[in-house]
NUSETOR-140643 format. One record per residue (C-alpha): residue in one letter; residue number from 1; x negated, y negated, z negated. Coordinates in steps of 0.1 Angstrom, whole numbers, plus 5000, padded with zeros to 4 digits. Layout:
BEGIN
+------+-----+------+------+------+
: type : seq :   c1 :   c2 :   c3 :
+------+-----+------+------+------+
:    a : NUM :    X :    Y :    Z :
...
+------+-----+------+------+------+
END
This chain:
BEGIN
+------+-----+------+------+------+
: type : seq :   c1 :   c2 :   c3 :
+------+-----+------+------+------+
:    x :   1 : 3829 : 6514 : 5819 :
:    x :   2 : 3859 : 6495 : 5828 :
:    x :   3 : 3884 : 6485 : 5798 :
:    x :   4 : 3918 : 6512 : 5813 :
:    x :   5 : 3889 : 6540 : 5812 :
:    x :   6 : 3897 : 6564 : 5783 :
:    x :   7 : 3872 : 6568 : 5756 :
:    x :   8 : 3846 : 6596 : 5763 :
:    x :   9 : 3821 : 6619 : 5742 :
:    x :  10 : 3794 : 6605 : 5723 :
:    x :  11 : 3774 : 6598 : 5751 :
:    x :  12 : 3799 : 6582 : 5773 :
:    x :  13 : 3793 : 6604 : 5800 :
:    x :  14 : 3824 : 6615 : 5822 :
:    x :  15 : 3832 : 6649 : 5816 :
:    x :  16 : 3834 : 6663 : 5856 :
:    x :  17 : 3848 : 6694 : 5872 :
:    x :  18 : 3847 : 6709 : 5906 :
:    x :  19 : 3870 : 6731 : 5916 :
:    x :  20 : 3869 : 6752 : 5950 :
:    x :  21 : 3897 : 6767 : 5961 :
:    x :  22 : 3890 : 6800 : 5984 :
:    x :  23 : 3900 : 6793 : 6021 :
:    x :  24 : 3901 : 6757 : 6016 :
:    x :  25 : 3869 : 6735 : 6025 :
:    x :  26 : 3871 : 6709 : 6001 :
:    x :  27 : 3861 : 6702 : 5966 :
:    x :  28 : 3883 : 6694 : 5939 :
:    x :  29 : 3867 : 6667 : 5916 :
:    x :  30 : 3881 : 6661 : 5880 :
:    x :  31 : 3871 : 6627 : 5865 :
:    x :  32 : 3883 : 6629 : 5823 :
:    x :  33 : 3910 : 6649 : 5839 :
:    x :  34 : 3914 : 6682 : 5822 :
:    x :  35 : 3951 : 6677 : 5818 :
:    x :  36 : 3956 : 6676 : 5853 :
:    x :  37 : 3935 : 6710 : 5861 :
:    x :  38 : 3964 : 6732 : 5830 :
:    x :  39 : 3991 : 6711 : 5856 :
:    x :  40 : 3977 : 6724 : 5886 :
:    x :  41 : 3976 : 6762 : 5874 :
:    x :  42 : 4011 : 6757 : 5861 :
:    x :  43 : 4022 : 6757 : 5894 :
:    x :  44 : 4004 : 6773 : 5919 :
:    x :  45 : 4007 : 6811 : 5917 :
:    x :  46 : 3981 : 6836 : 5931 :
:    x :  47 : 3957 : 6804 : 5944 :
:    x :  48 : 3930 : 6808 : 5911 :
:    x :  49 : 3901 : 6778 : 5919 :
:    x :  50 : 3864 : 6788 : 5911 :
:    x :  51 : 3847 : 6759 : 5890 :
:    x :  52 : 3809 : 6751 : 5905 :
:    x :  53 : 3785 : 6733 : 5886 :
:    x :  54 : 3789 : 6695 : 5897 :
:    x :  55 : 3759 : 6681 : 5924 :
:    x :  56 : 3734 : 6666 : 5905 :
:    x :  57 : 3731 : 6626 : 5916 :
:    x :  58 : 3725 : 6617 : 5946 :
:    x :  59 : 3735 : 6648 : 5958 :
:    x :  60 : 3774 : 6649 : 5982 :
:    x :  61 : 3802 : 6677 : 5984 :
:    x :  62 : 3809 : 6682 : 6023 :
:    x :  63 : 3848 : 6672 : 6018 :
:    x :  64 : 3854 : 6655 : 5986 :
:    x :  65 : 3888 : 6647 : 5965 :
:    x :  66 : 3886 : 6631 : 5934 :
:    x :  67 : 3907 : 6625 : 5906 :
:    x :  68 : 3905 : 6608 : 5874 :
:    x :  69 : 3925 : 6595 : 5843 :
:    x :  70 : 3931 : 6561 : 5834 :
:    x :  71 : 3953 : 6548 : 5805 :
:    x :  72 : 3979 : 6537 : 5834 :
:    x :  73 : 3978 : 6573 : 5850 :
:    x :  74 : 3958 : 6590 : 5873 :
:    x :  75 : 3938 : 6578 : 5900 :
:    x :  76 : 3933 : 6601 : 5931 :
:    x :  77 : 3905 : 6589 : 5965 :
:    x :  78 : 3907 : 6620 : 5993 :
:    x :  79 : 3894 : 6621 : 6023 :
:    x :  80 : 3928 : 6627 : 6042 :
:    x :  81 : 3942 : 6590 : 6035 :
:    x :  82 : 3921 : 6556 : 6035 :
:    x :  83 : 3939 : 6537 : 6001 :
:    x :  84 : 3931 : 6552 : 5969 :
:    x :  85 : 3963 : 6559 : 5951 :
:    x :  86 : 3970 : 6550 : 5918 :
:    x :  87 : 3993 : 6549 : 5883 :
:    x :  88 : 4002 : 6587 : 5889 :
:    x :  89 : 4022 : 6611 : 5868 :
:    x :  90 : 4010 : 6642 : 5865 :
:    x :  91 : 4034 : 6657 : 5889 :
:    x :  92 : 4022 : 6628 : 5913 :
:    x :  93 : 3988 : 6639 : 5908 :
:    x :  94 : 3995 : 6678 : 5915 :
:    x :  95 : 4009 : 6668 : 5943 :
:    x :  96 : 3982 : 6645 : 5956 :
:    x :  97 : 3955 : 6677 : 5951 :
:    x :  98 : 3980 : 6701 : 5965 :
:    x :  99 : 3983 : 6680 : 5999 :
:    x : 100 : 3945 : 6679 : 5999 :
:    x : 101 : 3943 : 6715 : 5995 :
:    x : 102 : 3972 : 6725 : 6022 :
:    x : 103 : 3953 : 6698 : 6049 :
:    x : 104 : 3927 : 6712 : 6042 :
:    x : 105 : 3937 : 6750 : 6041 :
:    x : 106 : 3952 : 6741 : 6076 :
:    x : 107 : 3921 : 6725 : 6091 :
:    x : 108 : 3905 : 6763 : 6075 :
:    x : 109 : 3921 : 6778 : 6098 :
:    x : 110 : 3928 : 6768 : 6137 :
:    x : 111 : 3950 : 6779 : 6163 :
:    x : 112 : 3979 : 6780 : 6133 :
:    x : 113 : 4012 : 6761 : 6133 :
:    x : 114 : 4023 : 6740 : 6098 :
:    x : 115 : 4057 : 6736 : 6098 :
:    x : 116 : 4069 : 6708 : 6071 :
:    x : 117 : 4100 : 6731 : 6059 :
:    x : 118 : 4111 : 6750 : 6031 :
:    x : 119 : 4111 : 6790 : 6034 :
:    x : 120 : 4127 : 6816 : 6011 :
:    x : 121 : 4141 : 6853 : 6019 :
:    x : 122 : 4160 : 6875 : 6000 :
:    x : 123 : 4151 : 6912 : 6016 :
:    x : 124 : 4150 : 6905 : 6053 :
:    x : 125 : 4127 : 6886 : 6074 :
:    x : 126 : 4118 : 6847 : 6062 :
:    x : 127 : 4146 : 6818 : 6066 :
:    x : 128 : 4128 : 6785 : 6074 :
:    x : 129 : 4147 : 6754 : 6060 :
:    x : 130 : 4140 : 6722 : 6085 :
:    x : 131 : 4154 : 6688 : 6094 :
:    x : 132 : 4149 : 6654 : 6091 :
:    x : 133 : 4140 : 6628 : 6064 :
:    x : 134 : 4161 : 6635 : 6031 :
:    x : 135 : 4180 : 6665 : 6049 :
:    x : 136 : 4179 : 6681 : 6014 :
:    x : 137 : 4157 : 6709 : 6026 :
:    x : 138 : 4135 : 6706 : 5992 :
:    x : 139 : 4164 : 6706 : 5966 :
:    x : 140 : 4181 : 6736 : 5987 :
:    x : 141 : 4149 : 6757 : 5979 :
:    x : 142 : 4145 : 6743 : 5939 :
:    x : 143 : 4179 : 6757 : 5942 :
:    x : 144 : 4174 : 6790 : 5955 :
:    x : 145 : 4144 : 6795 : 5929 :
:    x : 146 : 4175 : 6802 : 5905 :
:    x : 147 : 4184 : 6829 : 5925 :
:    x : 148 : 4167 : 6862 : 5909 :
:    x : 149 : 4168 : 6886 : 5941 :
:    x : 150 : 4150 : 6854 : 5966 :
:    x : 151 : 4116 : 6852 : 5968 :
:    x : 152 : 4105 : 6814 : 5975 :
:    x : 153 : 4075 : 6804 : 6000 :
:    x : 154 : 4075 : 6767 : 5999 :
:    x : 155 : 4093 : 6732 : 5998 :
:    x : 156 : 4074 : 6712 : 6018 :
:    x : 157 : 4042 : 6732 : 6045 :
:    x : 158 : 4044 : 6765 : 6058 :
:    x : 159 : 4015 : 6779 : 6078 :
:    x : 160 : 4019 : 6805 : 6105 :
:    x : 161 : 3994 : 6826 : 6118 :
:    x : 162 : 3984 : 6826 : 6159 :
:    x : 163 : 4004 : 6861 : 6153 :
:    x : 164 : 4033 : 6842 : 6143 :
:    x : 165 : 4031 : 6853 : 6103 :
:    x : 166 : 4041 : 6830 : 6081 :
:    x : 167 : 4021 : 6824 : 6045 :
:    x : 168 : 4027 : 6812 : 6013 :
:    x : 169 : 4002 : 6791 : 5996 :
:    x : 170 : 4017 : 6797 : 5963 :
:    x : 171 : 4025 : 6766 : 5956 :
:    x : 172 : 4057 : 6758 : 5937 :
:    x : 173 : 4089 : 6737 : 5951 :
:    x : 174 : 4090 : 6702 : 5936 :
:    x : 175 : 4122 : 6682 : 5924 :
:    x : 176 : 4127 : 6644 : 5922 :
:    x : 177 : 4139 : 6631 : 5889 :
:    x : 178 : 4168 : 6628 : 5875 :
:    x : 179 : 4188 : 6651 : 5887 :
:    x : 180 : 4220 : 6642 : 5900 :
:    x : 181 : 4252 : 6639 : 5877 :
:    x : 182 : 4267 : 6662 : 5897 :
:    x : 183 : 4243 : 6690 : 5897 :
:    x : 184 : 4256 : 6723 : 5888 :
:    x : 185 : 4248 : 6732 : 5851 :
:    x : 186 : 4235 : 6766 : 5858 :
:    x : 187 : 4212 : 6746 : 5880 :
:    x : 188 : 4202 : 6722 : 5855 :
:    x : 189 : 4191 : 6752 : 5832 :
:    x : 190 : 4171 : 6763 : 5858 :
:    x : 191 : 4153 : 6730 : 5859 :
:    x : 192 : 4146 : 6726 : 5824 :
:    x : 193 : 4134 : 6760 : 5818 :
:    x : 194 : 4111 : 6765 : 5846 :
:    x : 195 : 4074 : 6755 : 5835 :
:    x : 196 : 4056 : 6733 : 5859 :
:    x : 197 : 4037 : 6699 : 5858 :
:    x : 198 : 4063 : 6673 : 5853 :
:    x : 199 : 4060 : 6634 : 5851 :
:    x : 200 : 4091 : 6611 : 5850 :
:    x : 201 : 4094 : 6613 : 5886 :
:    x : 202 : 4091 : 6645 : 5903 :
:    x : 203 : 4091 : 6684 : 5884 :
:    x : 204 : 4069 : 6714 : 5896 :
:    x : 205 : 4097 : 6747 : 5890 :
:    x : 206 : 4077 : 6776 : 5890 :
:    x : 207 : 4096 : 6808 : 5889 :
:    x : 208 : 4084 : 6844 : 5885 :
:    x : 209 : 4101 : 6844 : 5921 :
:    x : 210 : 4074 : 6823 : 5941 :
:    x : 211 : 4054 : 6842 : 5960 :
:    x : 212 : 4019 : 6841 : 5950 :
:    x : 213 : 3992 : 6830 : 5976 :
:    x : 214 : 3987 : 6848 : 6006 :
:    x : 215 : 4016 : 6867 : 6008 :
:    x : 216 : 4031 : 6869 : 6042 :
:    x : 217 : 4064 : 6875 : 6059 :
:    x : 218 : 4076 : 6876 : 6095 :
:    x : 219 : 4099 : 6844 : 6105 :
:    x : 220 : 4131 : 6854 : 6111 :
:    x : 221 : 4154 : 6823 : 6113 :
:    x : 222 : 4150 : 6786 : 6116 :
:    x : 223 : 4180 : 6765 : 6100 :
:    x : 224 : 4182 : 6726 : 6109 :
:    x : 225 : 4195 : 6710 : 6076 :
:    x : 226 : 4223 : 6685 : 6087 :
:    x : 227 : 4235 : 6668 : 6055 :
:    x : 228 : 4271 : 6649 : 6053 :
:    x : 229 : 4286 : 6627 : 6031 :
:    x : 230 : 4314 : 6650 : 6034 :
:    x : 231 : 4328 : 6685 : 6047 :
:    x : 232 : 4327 : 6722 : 6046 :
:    x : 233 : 4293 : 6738 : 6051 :
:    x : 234 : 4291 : 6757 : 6085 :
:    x : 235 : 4266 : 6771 : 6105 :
:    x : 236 : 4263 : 6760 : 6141 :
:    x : 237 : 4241 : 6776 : 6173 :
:    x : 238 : 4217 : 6751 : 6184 :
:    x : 239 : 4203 : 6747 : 6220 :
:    x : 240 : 4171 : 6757 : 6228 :
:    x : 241 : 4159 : 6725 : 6242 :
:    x : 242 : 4169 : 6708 : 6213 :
:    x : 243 : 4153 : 6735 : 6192 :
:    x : 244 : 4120 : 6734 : 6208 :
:    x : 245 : 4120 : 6697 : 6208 :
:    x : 246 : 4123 : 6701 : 6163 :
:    x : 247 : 4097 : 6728 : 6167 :
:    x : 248 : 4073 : 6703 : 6176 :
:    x : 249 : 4083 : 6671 : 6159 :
:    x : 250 : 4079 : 6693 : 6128 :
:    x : 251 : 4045 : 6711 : 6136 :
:    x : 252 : 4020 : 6694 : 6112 :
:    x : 253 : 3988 : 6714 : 6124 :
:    x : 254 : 3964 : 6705 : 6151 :
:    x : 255 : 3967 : 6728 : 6180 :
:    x : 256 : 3941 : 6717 : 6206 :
:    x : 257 : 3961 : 6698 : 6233 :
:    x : 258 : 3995 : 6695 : 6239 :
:    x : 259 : 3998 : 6721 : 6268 :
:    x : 260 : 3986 : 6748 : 6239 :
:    x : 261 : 4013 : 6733 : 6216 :
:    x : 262 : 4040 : 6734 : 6239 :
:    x : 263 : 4037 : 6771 : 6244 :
:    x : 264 : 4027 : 6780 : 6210 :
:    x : 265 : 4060 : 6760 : 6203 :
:    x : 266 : 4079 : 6784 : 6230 :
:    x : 267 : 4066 : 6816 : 6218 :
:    x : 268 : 4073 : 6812 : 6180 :
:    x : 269 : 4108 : 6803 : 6193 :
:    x : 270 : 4108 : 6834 : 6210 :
:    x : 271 : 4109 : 6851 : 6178 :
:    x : 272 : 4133 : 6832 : 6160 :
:    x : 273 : 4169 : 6826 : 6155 :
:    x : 274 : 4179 : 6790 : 6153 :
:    x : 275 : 4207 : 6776 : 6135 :
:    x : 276 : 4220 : 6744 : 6124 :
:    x : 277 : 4240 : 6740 : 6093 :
:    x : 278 : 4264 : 6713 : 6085 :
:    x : 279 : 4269 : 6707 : 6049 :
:    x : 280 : 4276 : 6682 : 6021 :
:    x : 281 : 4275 : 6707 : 5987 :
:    x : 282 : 4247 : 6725 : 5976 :
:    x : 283 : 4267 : 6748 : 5961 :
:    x : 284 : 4285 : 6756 : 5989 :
:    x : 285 : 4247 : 6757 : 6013 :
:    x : 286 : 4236 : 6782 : 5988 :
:    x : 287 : 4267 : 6802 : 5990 :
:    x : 288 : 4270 : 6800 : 6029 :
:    x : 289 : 4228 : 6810 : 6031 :
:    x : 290 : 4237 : 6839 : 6004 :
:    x : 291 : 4267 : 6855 : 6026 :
:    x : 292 : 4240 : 6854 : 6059 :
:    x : 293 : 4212 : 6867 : 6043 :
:    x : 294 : 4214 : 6883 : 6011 :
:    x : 295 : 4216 : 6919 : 6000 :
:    x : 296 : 4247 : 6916 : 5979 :
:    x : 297 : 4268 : 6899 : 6012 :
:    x : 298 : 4301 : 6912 : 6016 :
:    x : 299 : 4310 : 6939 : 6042 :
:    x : 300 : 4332 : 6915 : 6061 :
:    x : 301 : 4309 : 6897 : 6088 :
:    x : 302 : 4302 : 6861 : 6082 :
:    x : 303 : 4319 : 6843 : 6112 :
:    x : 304 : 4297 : 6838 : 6144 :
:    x : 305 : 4283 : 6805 : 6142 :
:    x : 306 : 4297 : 6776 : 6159 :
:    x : 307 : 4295 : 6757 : 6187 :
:    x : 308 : 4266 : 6735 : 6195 :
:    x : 309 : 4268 : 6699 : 6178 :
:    x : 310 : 4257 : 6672 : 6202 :
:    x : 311 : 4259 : 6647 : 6174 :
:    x : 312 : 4220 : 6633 : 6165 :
:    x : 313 : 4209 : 6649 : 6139 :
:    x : 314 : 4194 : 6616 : 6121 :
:    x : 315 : 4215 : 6584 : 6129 :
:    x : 316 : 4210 : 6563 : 6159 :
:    x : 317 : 4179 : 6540 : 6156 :
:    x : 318 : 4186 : 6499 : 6150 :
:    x : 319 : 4189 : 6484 : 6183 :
:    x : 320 : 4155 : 6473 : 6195 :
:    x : 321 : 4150 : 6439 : 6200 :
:    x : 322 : 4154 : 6423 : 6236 :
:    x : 323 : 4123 : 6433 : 6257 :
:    x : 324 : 4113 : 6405 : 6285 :
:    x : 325 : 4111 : 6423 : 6321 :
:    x : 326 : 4108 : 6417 : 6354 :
:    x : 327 : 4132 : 6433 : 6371 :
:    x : 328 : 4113 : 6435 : 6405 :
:    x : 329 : 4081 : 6452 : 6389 :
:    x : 330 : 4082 : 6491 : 6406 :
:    x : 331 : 4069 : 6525 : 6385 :
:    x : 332 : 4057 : 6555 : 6394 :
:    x : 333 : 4048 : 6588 : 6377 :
:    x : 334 : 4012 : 6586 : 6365 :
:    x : 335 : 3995 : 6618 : 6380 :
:    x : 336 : 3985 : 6652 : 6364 :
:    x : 337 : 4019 : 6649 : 6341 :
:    x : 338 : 4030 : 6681 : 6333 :
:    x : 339 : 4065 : 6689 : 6331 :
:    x : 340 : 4083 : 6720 : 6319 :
:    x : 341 : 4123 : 6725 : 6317 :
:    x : 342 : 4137 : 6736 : 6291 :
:    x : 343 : 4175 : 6742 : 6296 :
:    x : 344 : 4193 : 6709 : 6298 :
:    x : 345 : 4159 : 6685 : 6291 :
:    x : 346 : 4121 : 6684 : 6300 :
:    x : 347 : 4088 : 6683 : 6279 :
:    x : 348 : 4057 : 6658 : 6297 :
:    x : 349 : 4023 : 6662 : 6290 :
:    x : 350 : 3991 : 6650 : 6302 :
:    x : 351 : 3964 : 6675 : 6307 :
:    x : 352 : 3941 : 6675 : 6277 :
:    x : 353 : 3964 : 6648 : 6263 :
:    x : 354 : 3978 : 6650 : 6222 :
:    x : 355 : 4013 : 6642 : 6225 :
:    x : 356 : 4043 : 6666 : 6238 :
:    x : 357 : 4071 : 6641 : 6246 :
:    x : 358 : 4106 : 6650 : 6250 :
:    x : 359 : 4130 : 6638 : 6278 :
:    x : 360 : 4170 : 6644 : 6271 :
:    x : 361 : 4187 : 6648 : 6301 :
:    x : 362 : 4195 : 6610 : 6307 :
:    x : 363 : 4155 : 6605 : 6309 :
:    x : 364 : 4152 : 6635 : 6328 :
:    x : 365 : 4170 : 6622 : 6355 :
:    x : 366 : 4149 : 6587 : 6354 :
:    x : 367 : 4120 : 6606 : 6352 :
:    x : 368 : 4129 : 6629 : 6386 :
:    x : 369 : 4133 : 6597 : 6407 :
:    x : 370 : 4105 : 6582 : 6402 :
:    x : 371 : 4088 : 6608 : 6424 :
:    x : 372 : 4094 : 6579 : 6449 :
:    x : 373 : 4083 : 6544 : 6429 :
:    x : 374 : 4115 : 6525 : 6419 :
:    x : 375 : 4120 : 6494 : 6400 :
:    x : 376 : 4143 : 6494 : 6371 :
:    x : 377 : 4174 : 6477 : 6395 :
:    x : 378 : 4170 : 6505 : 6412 :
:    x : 379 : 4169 : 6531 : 6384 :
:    x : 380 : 4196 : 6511 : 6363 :
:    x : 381 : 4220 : 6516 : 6396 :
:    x : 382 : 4212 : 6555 : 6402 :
:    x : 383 : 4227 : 6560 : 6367 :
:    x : 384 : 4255 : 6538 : 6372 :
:    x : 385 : 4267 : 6562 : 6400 :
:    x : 386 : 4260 : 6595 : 6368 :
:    x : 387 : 4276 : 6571 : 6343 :
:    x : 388 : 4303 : 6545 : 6358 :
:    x : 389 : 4317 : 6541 : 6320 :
:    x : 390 : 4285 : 6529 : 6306 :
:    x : 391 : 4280 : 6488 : 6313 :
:    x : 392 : 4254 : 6477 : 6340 :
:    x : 393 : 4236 : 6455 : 6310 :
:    x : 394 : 4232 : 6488 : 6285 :
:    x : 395 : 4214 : 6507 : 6317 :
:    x : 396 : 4191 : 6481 : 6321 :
:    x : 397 : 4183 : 6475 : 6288 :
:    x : 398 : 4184 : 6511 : 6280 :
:    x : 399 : 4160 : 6521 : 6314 :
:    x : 400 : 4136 : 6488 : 6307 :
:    x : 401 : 4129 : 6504 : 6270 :
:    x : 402 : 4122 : 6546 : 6281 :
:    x : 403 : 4098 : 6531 : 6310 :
:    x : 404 : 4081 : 6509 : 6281 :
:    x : 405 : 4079 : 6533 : 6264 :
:    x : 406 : 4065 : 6564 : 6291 :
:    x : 407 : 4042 : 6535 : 6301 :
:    x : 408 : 4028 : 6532 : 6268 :
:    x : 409 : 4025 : 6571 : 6263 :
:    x : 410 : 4007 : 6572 : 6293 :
:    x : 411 : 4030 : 6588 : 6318 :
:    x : 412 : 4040 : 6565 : 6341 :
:    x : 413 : 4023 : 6532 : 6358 :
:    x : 414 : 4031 : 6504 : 6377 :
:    x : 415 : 4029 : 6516 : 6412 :
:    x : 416 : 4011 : 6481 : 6420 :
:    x : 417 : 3983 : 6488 : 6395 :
+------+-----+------+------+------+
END
């Protein structure tokens, strides 16, 4: 026994639990951890774990997760990620089990989509909450937990069924600690009087208004979160190129190849009406969702969304370093690429291949000439005569990099090789 392990009973034995979750093929093992299995029930809802005798030695779960207790935290090992993590909260150890669970749940059951968004409704179909890195999408739903007539589905994974249904797992939206000074105080309340595993990092909020496990809903709307430093918030109509393109980027599920993503991609968008909204207050988000979707909106009709944005969502990527070329060297289009058009861009895949990739209209145009090999001298000049403002250098540069990188996806090849 290693000096940071916490005493134990008289005979030093650990005291293990397995916990099995129904629809998820994995065991739960708890090492001296019965703290963490009362912070696990405190916030998932309708999800209730069935505790199995533990293997005797010698003896191996199929999928295994295992946590224990040190006197620096928790310790968690899963079969998901290769480092063992540790010096957890509790919170951070919920959380560790709970991704466990939802990979696993997701694995349970093929042919679904996992969308990494939040999801709420108030009395109508489900709003999905998307966008990228830090977009605010899991504060926005913490938030709308204060509201008593929304029912919440999740912060973070949402499954939908080959049908298109959407379920909750029942697990609880999670906040990261502190809260901001600016926080509204009725929101604040709401945090500290919302019962949930909590660590000096992160807090578990769960409400009587989470929906318990299982319960389903049919997608109505997907919003792309687009958070300023400043400015009004507004809702904006977003293409559905563009749309299609987050669709996929956000799918966390495996889905076969990437032929049978693309059109499960296509016919969930069928269903759905996509939005982008601009905002900078979460007061103000919450307000705008409540006048679109709530019961108690006002009889005046919320103005029609926007225009589309063609500003990037996330902000431009640091410029790459210089790539060496030769200028002279000529590409083609690798064959049995698949190409589908999707208003003003194009999707590629390889038959059987893993990866959708996404072509804006710029690429799409490199892409199309390269039905007849071309070097990039020669590509570089055929957008000059699209794009006589941009300098001869940045098309280049700019033309060297997208065939890099389609050469390294696999979609196109040096016609000489």
């Amino acid at each position: 026994m290693r000096a940071s392990d916490p005493p134990r009973d008289g005979t030093g034995a650990a005291r293990l639990t397995d916990l099995h979750f129904p629809g998820a093929d994995l065991t739960i093992r708890l090492v001296d951890a019965d703290r963490l299995r009362c912070g696990l029930s405190s916030v998932v809802k309708g999800w209730r774990p069935e505790i199995r005798p533990t293997p005797a030695s010698g003896a191996h779960a199929k999928r295994l997760s295992r946590v224990a207790v040190r006197r620096d935290g928790f310790t968690a090992a899963s079969p998901f990620y290769e480092d063992e993590l540790s010096g957890l909260g509790l919170a951070e150890a919920c959380c560790a089990v709970l991704s466990d669970l939802t990979e696993s749940w997701i694995d349970a059951n093929p042919g679904s989509f996992a969308l990494h968004c939040g999801a709420f409704r108030f009395q109508g179909g489900l709003v999905m909450l998307t966008g990228p890195r830090r977009a605010g999408k899991s504060t926005l739903i913490a938030r709308l937990g204060a509201e008593v007539d929304a029912t919440i589905f999740c912060d973070d994974v949402l499954p939908l069924t080959p049908s298109g249904l959407a379920v909750g797992l029942g697990i609880a939206p999670r906040i990261r600690l502190p809260m901001p000074r600016r926080s509204h105080p009725d929101f604040l309340r709401h945090v500290r009087k919302t019962p949930g595993a909590r660590d000096r990092c992160y807090a578990y909020l769960r409400s009587d208004n989470l929906a318990p496990h299982g319960t389903m809903a049919e997608p109505s709307t997907l919003i792309v979160l687009d958070r300023r430093a400043n400015g009004a918030a507004r809702l904006h109509r977003m293409a559905q190129d563009q749309a299609l393109h987050h669709l996929l980027a956000q799918n966390m599920a495996h889905l076969g190849d990437a032929e049978a993503a693309f059109a499960g991609a296509r016919c969930l968008l069928g269903r759905l009406t996509v939005l982008r909204m601009v905002y900078s207050d979460l007061e103000e988000a919450v307000a705008l969702l409540r006048r679109n979707f709530a019961t108690d909106a006002p009889d005046e009709c919320e103005p029609e969304p926007g225009p589309e944005l063609h500003v990037p969502l996330t902000p431009p990527p640091p410029e790459r370093p210089a790539r060496p070329f030769d200028p002279d060297r000529v590409w083609k289009q690798r064959p049995n690429v698949m190409l589908r058009q999707v208003e003003g861009s194009a999707f590629l895949w390889t038959r059987g291949g893993k990866t959708v990739w996404h072509l804006n209209p710029v690429g799409h145009v490199i892409w199309s000439a390269l039905e007849i090999p071309g070097d990039v001298t020669e590509l570089a000049e055929l957008l000059a005569d699209l794009y006589p403002d941009v300098p001869r250098a940045t098309l280049l540069s700019d033309t060297w990099c997208l065939l890099a990188e389609l050469a390294e996806a696999g979609f196109v090849v040096a016609a000489d090789g």
